[in-house]
C-alpha positions in Angstrom: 111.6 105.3 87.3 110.9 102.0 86.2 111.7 98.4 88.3 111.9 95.1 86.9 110.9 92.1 88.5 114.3 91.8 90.3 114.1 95.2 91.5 110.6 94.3 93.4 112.3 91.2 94.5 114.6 93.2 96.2 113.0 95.6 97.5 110.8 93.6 99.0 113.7 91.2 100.2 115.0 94.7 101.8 111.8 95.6 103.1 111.4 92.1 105.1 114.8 92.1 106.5 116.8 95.7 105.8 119.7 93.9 107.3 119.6 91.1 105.4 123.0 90.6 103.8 123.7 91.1 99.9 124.1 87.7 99.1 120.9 86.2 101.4 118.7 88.7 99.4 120.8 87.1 96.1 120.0 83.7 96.8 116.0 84.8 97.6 116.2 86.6 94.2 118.7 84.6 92.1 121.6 86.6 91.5 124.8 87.4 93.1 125.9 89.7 96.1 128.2 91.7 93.8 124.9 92.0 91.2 122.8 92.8 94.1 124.9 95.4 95.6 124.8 96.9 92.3 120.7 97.2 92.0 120.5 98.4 95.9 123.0 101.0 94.7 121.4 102.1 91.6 117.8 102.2 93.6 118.7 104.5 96.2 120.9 107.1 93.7 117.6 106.9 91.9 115.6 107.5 94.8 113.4 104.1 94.8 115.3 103.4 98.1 115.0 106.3 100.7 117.0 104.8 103.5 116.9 102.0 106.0 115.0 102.4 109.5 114.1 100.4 112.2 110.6 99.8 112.6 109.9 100.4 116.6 106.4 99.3 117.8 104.7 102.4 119.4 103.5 100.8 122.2 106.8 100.0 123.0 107.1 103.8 123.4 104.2 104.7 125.4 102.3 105.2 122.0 99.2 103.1 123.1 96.3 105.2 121.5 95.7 106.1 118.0 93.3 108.4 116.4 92.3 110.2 112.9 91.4 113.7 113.0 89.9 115.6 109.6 90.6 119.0 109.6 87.6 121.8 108.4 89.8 124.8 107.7 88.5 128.4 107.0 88.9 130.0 104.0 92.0 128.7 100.9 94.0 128.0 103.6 96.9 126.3 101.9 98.5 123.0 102.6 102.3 124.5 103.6 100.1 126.2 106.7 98.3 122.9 107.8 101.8 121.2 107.2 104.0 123.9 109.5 101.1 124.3 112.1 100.7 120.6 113.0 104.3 119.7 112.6 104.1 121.5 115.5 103.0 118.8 117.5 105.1 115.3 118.1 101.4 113.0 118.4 101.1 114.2 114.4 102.7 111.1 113.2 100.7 111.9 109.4 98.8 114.0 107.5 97.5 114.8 104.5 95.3 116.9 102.1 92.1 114.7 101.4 89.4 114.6 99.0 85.7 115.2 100.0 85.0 117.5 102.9 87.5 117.9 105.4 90.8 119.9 104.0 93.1 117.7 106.4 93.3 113.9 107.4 96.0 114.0 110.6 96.7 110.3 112.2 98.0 111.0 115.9 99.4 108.5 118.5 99.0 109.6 122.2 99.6 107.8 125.5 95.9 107.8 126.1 92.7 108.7 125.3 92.9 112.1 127.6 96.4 112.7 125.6 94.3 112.3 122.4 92.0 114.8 123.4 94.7 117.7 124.8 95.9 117.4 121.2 93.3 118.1 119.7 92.2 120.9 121.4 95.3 123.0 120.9 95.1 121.8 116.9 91.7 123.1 116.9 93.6 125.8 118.6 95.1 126.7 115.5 93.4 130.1 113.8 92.9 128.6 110.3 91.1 125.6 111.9 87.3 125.8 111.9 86.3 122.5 113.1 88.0 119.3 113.7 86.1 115.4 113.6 88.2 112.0 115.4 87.8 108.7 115.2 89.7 106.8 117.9 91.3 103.7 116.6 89.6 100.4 117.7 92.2 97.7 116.3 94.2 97.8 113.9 93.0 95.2 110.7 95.9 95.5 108.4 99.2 97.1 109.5 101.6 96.4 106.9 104.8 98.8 107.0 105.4 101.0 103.7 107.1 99.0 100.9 105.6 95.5 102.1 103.6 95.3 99.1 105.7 96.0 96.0 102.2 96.5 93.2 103.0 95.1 90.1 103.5 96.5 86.9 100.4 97.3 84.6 99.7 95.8 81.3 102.7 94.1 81.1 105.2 97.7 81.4 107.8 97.7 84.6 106.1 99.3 87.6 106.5 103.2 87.5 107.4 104.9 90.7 
């Protein structure tokens, strides 16, 4: 799908403040409530807007430790296995299939640093997994929530989502 400049505008608008009221985000963007009600509308039927969600701090949840764990996996295991064995596990709060070595990227939030390690022992648990490697998260450097940044469009064409 394709968005024009008002589109980013708003999504980013949305993104900022999902509460924010029709006609604030019109004034930010330059158009009316009833206009931007009607962009809003047309970007989530097209599926550039997913939903609105409150975004919770994890510490505030007892979240206090992060880590990344790559995955060596035996075999072809496939990527619908890795994705139904470690949605097992709440702490999995990502993961993905990755270029290079490892099959499996996982990010994982734990209370602490023993919680972090539990986890990963009953991943590596798991009888496709050969081998797992963490890095526990120092600090975090950039932290910006999905849809913060809105890229903009290449050689001149509407951005393509």
């Amino acid at each position: 799908m394709e968005l024009d400049r008002l589109d980013r505008d708003i999504i980013a608008a949305l993104v900022e403040d999902a509460r924010a009221t029709f006609a604030d985000i019109g004034h930010q963007v330059g158009l009316s409530a009833s206009a931007v009600k009607r962009r809003v509308d047309r970007l989530r039927e097209t599926g550039a807007i997913t939903g609105f969600s409150a975004r919770v701090a994890p510490q505030a949840l007892g979240w206090t430790t992060e880590a990344y764990v790559e995955l060596f996996c035996q075999g072809k295991t496939k990527p619908s296995d890795i994705a139904l064995a470690v949605a097992k596990f709440p702490e999995v709060v990502g993961a993905a299939t990755i270029t290079g070595e490892a099959d499996a990227l996982l990010h994982i939030r734990a209370t602490d640093v023993r919680h972090v390690e539990r986890v990963i022992e009953r991943i590596a648990a798991e009888s496709f997994v050969v081998r797992t490697k963490s890095s526990i998260v120092l600090s975090r450097l950039v932290d910006a929530p999905p849809g913060t940044t809105v890229p903009e469009p290449r050689n001149g064409s509407p951005a393509q989502l």
